[in-house]
VOPAGU-2260 file (C-alpha; in pm, 1 decimal, decimal comma):
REM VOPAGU-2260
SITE   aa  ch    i         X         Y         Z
SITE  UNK   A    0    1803,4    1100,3   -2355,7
SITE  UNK   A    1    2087,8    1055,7   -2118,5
SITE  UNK   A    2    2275,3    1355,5   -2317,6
SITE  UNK   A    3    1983,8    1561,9   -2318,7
SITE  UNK   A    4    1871,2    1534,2   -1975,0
SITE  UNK   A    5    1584,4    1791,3   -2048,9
SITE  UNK   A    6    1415,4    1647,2   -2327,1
SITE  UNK   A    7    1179,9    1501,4   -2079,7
SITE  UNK   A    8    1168,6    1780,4   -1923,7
SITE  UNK   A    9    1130,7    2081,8   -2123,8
SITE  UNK   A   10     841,8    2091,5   -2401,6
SITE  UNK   A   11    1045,4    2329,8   -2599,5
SITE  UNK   A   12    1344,4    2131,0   -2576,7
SITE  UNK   A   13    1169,0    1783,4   -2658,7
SITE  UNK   A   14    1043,2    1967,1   -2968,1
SITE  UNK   A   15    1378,1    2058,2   -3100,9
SITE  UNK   A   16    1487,7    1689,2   -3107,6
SITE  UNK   A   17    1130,2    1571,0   -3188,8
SITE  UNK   A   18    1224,9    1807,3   -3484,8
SITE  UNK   A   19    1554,7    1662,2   -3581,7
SITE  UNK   A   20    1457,0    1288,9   -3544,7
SITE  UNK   A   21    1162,6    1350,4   -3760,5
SITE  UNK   A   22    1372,6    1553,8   -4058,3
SITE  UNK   A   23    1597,7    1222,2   -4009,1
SITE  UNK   A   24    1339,9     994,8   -4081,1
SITE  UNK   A   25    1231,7    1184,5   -4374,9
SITE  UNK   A   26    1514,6    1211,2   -4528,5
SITE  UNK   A   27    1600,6     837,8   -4483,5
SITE  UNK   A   28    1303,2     666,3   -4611,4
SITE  UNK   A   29    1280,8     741,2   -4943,2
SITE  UNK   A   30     849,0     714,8   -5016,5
SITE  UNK   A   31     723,9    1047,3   -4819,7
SITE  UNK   A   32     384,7     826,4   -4757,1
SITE  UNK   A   33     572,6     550,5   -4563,7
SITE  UNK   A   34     812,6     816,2   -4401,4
SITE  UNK   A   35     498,5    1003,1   -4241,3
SITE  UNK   A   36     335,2     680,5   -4139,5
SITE  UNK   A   37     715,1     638,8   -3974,7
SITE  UNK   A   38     711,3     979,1   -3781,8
SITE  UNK   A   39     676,8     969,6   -3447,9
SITE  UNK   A   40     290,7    1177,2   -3354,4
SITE  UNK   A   41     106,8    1253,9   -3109,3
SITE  UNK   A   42     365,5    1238,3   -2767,4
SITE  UNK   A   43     666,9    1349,8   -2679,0
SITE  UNK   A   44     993,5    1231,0   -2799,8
SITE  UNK   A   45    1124,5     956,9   -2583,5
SITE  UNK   A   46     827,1     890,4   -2389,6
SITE  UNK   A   47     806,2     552,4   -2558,2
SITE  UNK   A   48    1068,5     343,5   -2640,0
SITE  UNK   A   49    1237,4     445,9   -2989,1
SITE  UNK   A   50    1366,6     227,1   -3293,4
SITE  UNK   A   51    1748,6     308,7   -3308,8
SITE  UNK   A   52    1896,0     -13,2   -3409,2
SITE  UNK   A   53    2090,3      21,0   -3760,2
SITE  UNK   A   54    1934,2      41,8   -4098,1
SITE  UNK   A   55    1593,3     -17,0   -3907,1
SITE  UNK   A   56    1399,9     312,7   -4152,8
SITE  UNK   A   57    1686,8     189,3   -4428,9
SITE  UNK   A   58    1476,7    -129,9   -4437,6
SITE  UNK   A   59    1163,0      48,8   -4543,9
SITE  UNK   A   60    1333,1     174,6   -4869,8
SITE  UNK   A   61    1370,4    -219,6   -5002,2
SITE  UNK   A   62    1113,3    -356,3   -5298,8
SITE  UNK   A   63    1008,1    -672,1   -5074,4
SITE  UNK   A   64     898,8    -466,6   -4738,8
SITE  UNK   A   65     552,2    -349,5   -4710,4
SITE  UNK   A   66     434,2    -106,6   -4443,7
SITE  UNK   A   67     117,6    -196,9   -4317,4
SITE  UNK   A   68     -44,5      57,7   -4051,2
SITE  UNK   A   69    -290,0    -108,4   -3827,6
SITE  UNK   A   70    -443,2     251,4   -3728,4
SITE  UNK   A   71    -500,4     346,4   -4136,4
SITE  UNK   A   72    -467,2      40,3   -4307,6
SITE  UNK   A   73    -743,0    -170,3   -4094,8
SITE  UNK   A   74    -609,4    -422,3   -3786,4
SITE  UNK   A   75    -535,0    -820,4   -3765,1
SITE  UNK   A   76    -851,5    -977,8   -3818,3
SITE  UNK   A   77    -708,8   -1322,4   -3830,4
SITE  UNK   A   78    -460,0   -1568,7   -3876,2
SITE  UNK   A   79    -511,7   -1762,4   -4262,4
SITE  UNK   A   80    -362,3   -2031,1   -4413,5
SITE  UNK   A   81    -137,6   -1821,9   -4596,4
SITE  UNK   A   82     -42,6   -1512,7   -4391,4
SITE  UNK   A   83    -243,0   -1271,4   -4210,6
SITE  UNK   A   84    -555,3   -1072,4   -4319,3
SITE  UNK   A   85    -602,3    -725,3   -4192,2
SITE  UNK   A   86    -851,2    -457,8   -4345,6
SITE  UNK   A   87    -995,9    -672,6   -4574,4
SITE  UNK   A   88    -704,7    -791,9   -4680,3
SITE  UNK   A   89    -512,6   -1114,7   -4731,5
SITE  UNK   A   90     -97,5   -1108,6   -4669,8
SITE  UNK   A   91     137,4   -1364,0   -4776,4
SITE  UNK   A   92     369,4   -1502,9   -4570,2
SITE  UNK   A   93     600,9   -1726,5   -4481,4
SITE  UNK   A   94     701,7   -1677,6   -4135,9
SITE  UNK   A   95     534,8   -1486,3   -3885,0
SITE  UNK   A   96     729,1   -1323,3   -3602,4
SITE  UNK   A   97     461,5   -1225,2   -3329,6
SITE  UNK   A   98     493,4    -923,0   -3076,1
SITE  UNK   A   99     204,8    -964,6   -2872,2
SITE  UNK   A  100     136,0    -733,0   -2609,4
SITE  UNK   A  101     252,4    -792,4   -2241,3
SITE  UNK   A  102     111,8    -694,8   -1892,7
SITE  UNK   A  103     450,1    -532,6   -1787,6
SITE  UNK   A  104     581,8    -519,4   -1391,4
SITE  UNK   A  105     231,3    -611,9   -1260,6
SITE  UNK   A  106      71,3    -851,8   -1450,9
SITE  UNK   A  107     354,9   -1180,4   -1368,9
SITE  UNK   A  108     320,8   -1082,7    -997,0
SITE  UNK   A  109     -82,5   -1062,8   -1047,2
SITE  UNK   A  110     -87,6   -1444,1   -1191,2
SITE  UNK   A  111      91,7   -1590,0    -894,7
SITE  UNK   A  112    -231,3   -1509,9    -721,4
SITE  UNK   A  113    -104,7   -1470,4    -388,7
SITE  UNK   A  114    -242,2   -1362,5     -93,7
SITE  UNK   A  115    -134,8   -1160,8     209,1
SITE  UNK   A  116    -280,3   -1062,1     561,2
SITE  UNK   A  117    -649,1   -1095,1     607,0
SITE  UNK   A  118    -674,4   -1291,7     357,4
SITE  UNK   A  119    -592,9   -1022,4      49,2
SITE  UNK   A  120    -563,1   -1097,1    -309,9
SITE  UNK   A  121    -237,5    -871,2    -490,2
SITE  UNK   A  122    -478,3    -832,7    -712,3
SITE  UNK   A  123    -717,0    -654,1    -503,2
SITE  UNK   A  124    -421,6    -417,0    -356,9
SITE  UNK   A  125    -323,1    -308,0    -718,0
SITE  UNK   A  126    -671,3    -241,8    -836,8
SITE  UNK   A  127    -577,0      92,1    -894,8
SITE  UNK   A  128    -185,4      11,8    -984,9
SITE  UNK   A  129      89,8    -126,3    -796,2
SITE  UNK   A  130     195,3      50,7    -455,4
SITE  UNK   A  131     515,4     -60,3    -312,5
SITE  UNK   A  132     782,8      28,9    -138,4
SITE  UNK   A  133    1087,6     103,2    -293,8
SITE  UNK   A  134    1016,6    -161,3    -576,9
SITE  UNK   A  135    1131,3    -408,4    -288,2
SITE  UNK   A  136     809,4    -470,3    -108,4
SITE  UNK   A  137     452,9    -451,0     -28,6
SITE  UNK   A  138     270,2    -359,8     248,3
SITE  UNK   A  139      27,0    -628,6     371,0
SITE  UNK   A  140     264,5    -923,2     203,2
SITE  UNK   A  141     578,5   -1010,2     456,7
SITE  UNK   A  142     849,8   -1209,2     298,3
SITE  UNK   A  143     741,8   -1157,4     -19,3
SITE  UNK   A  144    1028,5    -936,6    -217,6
SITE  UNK   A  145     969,1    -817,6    -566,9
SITE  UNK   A  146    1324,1    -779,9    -735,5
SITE  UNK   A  147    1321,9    -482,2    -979,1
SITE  UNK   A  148     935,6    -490,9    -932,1
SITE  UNK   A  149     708,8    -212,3    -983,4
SITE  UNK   A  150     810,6     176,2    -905,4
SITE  UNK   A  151    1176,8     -22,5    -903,7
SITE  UNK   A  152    1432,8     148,2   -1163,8
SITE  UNK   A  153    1412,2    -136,8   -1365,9
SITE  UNK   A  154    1382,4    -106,2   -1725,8
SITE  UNK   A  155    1482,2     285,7   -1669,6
SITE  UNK   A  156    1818,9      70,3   -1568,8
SITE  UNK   A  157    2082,9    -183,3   -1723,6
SITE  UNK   A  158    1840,9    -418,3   -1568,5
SITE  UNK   A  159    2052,6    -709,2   -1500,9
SITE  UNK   A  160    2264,6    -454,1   -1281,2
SITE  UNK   A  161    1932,8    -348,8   -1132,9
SITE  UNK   A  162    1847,1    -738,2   -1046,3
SITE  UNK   A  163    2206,0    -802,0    -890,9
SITE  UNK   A  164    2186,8    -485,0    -691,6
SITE  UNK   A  165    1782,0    -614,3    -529,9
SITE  UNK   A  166    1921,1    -945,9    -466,2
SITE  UNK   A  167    2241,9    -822,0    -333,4
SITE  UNK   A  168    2047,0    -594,5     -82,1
SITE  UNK   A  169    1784,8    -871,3     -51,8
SITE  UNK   A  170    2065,2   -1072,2     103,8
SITE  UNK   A  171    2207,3    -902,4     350,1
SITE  UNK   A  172    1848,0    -798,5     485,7
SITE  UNK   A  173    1779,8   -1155,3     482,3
SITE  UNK   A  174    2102,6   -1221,0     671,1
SITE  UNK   A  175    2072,5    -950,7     913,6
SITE  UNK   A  176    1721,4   -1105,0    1013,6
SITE  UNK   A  177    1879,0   -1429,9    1086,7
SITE  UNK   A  178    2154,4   -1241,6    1330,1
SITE  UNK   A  179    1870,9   -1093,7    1532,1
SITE  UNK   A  180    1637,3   -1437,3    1532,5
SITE  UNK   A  181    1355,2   -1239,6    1300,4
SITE  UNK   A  182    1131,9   -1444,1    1097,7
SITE  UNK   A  183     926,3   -1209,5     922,7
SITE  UNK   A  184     988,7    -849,0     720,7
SITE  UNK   A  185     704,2    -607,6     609,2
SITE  UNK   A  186     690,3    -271,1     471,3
SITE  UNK   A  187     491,8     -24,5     641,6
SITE  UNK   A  188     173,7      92,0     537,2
SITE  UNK   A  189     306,8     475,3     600,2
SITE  UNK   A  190     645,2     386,9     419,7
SITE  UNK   A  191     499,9     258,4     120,7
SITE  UNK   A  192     216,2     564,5      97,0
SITE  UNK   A  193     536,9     815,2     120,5
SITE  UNK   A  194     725,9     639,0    -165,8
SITE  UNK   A  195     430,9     596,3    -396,0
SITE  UNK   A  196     368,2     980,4    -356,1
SITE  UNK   A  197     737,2    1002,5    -468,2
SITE  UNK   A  198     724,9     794,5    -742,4
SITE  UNK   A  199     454,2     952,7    -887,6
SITE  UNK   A  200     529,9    1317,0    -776,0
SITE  UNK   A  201     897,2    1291,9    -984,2
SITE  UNK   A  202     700,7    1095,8   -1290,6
SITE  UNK   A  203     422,9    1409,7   -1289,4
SITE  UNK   A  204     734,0    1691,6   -1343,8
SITE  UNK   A  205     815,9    1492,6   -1686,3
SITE  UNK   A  206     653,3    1464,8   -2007,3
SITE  UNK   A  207     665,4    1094,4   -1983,7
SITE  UNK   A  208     271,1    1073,9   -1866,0
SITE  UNK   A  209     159,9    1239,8   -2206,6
SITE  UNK   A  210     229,7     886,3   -2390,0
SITE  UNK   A  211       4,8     629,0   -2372,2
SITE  UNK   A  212     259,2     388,6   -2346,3
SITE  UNK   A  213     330,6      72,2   -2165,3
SITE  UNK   A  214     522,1     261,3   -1911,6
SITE  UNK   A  215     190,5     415,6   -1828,7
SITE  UNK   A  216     -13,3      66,3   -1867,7
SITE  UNK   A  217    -173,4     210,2   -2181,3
SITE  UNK   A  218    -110,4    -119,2   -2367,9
SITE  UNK   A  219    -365,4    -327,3   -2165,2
SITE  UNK   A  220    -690,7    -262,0   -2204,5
SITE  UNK   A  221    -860,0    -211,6   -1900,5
SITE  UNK   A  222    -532,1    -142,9   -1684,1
SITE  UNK   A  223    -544,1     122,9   -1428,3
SITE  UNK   A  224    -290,9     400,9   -1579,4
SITE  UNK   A  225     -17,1     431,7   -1374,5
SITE  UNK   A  226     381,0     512,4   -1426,2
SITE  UNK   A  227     519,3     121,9   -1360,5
SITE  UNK   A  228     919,9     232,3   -1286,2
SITE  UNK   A  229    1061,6     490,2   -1073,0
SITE  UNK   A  230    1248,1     773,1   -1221,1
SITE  UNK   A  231    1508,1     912,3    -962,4
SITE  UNK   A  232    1590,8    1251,5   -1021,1
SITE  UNK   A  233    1961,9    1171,4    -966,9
SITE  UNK   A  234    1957,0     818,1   -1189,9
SITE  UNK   A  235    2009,3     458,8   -1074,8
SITE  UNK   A  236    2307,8     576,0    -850,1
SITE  UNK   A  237    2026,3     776,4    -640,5
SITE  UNK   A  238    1772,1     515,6    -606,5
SITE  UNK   A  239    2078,9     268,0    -467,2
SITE  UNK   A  240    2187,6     509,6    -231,7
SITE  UNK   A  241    1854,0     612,9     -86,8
SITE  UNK   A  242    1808,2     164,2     -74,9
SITE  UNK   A  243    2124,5     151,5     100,5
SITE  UNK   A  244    2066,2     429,6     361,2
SITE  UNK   A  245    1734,2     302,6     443,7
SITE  UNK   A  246    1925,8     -64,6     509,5
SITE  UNK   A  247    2204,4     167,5     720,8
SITE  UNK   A  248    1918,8     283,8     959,0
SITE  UNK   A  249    1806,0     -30,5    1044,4
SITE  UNK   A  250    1556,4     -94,6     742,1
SITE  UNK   A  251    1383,3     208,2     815,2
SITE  UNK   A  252    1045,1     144,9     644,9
SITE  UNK   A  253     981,9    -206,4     763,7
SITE  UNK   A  254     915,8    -381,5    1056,1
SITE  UNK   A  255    1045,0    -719,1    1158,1
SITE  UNK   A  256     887,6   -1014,3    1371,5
């Protein structure tokens, strides 16, 4: 993706790697049934996170793993003594590794169940999907900061980087308050409106909003679809700069009290 920097741009170019990863996984897995069950369908390439780690199709080519497709085969019905049924059937095992689904950017933030001015619930101010500002803040919530929150880089990052470079800037605002005796910091109303436009302006020239993926919130049932990071057109590098100009014109954006 980071080679190819219009493969989520570019239908025509997706489809040439879509192409190449699926001849790949063809020729790797050696039963054409499990290989097709194994081909990425129905999105673009690289709209949802990919397997890439080594040997990971190799694996399906050994007697003692089974392939079970939830969509074909018939989904988790329950939990037995032995294993796991699904479609009617019973499954033997002896460990069971579980990858549950998780309410990504918004839902830890949702739990806390905090409330803002007059008396508002996050909950109620993301009942369409999150609306920040810069990733940083939220109008309606002063002092509250959200490090590599929603329409944040994030998990489009090297997120630990990401986190370092929030509190870093978190900081100095934070310091820079105490020099000039204010107590409180708040995003605008109009700040935040302009960057969710942007977010979702940048996200809308990709192909990444034709996966229903948990990117988009597809993965919760029920969750209002919305593109959770921010994509800046010139990479992490732009998203710091535009974080560290706003701080350089006096934390343009917010107001203090």
């Amino acid at each position: 993706m980071a080679n190819y920097q219009d493969m989520l741009l570019n239908e025509e170019a997706n489809e040439l790697v879509s192409d190449y990863v699926r001849r790949k996984i063809r020729q790797t897995v050696k039963d054409p049934a499990v290989a097709e069950r194994l081909v990425p369908k129905g999105y673009p390439y690289g709209t949802k996170r990919t397997p890439l780690d080594s040997n990971y199709y190799e694996t399906f080519n050994k007697d003692s793993v089974l392939l079970v497709d939830a969509n074909t085969d018939g989904a988790i019905e329950e939990i037995t003594e032995k294993g796991i049924r699904a479609g009617g059937r019973e499954y033997e095992f002896d460990i069971i590794v579980l990858g549950t689904g998780f309410d990504a950017f918004t839902g830890s933030l949702k739990a806390l169940n905090l409330k803002g001015r007059g008396d508002l619930n996050l909950d109620q101010a993301w009942a369409d999907g999150p609306r920040t500002y810069l990733g940083l803040s939220i109008a309606g919530f002063p002092n509250f900061f959200t490090i590599t929150g929603p329409q944040s880089p994030s998990v489009l990052s090297n997120i630990p980087v990401s986190i370092e470079q929030h509190v870093e800037w978190i900081t100095d605002c934070i310091d820079q308050m105490h020099k000039t005796g204010k107590t409180t910091i708040e995003a605008t109303q109009q700040a935040q409106d302009q960057w969710v436009t942007h977010v979702n302006e940048i996200v809308g020239g990709t192909l990444l909003p034709r996966a229903n993926s948990w990117w988009m919130s597809a993965n919760i049932a029920g969750k209002p679809r919305a593109f959770l990071p921010y994509l800046d057109p010139e990479g992490v590098g732009g998203y710091r700069k535009k974080c560290d100009e706003i701080a350089a014109n006096g934390y343009q954006g917010f107001v203090f009290a």
